[in-house]
C-alpha positions as YAML, in Angstrom:
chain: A
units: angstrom
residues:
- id: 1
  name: UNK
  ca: [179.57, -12.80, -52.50]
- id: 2
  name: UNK
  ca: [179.54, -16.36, -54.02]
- id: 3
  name: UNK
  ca: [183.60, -16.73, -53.72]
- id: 4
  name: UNK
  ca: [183.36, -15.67, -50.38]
- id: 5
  name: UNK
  ca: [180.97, -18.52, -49.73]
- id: 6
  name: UNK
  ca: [183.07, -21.10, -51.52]
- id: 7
  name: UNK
  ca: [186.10, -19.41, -49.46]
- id: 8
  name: UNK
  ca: [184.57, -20.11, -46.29]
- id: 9
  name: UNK
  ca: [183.18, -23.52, -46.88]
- id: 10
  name: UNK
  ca: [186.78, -24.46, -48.10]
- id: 11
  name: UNK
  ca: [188.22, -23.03, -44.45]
- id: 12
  name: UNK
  ca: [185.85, -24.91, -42.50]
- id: 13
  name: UNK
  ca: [186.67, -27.99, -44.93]
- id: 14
  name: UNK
  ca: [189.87, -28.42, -43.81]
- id: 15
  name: UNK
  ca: [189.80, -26.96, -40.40]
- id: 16
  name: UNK
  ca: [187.47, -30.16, -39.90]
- id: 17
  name: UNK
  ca: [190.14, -32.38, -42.14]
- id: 18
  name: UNK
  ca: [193.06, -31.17, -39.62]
- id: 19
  name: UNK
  ca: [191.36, -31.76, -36.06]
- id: 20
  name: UNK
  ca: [189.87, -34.99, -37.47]
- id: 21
  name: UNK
  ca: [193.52, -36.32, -38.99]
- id: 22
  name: UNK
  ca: [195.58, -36.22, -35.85]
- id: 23
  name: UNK
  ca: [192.45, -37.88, -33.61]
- id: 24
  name: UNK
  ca: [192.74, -40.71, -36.35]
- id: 25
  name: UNK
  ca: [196.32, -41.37, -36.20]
- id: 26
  name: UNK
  ca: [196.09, -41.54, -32.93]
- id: 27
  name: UNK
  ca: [193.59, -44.04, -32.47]
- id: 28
  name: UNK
  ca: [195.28, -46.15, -35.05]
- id: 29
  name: UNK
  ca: [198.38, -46.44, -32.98]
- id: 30
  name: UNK
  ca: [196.63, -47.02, -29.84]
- id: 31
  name: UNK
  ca: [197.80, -49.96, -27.72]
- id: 32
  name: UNK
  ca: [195.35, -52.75, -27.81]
- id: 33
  name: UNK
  ca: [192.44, -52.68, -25.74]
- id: 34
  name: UNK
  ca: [192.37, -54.12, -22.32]
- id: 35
  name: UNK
  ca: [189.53, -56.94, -21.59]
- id: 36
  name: UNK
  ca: [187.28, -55.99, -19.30]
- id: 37
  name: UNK
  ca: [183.89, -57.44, -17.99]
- id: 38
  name: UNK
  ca: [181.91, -57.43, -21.18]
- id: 39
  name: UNK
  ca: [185.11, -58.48, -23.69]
- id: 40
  name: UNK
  ca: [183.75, -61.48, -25.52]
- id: 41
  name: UNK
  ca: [187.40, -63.20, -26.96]
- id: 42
  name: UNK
  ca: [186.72, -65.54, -29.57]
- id: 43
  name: UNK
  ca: [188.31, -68.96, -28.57]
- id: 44
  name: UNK
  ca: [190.29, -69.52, -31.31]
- id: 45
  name: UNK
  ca: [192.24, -66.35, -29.42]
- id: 46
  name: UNK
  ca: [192.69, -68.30, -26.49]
- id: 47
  name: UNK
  ca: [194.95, -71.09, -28.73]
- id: 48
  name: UNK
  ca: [198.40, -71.50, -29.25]
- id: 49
  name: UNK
  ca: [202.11, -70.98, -28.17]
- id: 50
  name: UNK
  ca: [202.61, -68.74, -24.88]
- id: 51
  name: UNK
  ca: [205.47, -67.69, -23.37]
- id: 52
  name: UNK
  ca: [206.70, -67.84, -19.72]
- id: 53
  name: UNK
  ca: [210.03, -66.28, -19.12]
- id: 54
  name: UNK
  ca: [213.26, -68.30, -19.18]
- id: 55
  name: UNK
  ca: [210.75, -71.58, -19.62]
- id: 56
  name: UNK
  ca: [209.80, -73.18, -22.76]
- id: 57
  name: UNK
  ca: [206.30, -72.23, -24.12]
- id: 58
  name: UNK
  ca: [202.95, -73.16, -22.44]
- id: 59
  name: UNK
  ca: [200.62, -74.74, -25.59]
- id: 60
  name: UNK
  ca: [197.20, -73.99, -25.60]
- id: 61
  name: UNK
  ca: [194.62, -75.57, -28.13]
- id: 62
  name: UNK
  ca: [190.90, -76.36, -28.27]
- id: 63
  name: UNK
  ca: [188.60, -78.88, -29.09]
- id: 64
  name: UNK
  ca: [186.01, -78.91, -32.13]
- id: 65
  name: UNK
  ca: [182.67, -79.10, -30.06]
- id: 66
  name: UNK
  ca: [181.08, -75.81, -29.16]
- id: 67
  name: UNK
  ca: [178.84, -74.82, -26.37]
- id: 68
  name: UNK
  ca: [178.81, -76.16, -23.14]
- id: 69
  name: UNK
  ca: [181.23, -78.80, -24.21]
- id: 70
  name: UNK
  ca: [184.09, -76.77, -25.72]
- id: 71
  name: UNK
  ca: [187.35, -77.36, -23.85]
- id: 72
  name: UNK
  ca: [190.72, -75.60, -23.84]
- id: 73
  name: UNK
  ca: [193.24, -78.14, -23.70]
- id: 74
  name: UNK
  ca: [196.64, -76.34, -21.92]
- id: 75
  name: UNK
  ca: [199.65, -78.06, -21.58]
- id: 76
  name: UNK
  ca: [202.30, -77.20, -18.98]
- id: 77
  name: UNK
  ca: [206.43, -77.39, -19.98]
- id: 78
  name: UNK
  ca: [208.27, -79.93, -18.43]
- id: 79
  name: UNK
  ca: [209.56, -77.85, -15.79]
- id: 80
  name: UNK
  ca: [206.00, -76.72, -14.40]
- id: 81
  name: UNK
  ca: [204.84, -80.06, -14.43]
- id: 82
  name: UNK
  ca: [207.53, -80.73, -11.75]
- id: 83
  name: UNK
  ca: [206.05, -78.27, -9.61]
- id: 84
  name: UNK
  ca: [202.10, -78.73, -10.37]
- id: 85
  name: UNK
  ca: [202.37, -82.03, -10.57]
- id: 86
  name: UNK
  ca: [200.78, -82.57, -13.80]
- id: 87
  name: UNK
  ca: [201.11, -81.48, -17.56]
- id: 88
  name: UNK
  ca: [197.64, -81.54, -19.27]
- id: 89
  name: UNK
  ca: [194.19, -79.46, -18.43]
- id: 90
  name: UNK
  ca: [191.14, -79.57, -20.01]
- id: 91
  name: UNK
  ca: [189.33, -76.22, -19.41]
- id: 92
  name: UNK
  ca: [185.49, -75.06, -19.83]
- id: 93
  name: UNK
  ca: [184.57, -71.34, -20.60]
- id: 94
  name: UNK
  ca: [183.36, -69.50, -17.59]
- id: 95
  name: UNK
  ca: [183.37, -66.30, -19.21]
- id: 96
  name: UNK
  ca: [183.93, -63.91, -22.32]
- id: 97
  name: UNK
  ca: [187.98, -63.91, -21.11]
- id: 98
  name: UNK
  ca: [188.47, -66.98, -18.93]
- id: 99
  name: UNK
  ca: [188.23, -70.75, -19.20]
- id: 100
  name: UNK
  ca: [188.66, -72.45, -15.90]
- id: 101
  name: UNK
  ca: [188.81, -76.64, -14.43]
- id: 102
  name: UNK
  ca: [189.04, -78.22, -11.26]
- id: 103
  name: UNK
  ca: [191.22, -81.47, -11.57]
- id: 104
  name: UNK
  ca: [191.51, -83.43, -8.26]
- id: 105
  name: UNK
  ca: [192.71, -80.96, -5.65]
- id: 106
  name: UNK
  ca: [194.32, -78.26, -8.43]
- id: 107
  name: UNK
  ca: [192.15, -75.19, -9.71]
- id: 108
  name: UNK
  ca: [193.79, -73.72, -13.24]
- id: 109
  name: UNK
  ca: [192.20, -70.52, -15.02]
- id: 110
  name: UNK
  ca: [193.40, -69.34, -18.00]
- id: 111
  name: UNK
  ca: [192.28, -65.80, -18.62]
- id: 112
  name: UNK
  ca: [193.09, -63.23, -21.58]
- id: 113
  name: UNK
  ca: [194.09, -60.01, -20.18]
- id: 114
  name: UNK
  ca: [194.52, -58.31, -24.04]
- id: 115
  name: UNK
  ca: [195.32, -60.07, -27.42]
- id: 116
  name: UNK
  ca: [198.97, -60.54, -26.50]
- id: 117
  name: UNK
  ca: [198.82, -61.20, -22.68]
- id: 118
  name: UNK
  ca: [197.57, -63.88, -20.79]
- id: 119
  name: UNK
  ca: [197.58, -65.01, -16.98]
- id: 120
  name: UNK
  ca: [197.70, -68.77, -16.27]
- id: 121
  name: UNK
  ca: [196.79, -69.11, -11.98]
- id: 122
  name: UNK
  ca: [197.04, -72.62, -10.36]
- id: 123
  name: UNK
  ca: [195.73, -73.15, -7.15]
- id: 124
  name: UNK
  ca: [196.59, -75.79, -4.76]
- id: 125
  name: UNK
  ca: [194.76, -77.03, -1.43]
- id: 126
  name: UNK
  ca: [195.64, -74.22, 1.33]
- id: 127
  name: UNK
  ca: [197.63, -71.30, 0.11]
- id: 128
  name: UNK
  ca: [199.66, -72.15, -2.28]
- id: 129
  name: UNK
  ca: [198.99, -70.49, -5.92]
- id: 130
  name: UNK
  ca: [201.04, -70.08, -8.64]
- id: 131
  name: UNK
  ca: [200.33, -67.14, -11.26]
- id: 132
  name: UNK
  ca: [201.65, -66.91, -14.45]
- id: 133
  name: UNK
  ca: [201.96, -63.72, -17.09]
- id: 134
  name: UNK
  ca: [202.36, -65.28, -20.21]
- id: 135
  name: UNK
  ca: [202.88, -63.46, -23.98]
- id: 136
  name: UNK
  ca: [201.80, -64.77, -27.44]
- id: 137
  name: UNK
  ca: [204.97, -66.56, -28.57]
- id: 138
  name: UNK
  ca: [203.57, -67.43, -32.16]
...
């Protein structure tokens, strides 16, 4: 009677083992999570090199104060700065995902959309808006 106890605890031992494993692997290979609302990035995910198709890389880095006077300083390629009409932004945080500034008549978020993805949006007076899907390129 006791081997048949130690037989059936060692059956339900790695039943459990087997349905757990695959769940695991699974969630280990996962893609990266999505922000949402409530994703808090860390700024020092917000910095660096990111790329823009068939442009060279927008550069994004941030300043040492923290708080309400943190900035994200972003810096536009040559060839956007043709069309914007400027290169450099200095950003506040308006949320867990997105910093944001309003320089003279130009709006520019940048916004995490994962760990890997960005979106830069510029927005003139009227209609006119440019967004961006950028990739970390460091």
């Amino acid at each position: 009677m006791k081997s048949l106890s130690v037989f059936s605890f060692a059956c339900a031992v790695s039943l459990a083992t087997a349905a757990l494993f695959p769940a695991a692997q699974a969630a280990s290979t996962a893609a990266p999570a999505l922000a949402d609302a409530h994703t808090q990035y860390p700024t020092s995910l917000f910095e660096g090199q990111w790329a823009i198709m068939a442009m060279s890389p927008v550069s994004v880095a941030a300043n040492k104060a923290v708080g309400p006077a943190a900035r994200l300083l972003v810096t536009l390629p040559e060839a956007l700065k043709k069309i914007v009409g400027q290169d450099k932004f200095s950003l506040s945080r308006q949320s867990g995902t997105s910093w944001s500034a309003k320089q003279g008549d130009l709006t520019v978020t940048f916004s995490l959309i994962s760990e890997n993805s960005a979106q830069l949006q510029v927005k003139g007076t009227g209609n006119h808006k440019l967004d961006l899907p950028l990739y970390r390129d460091n």
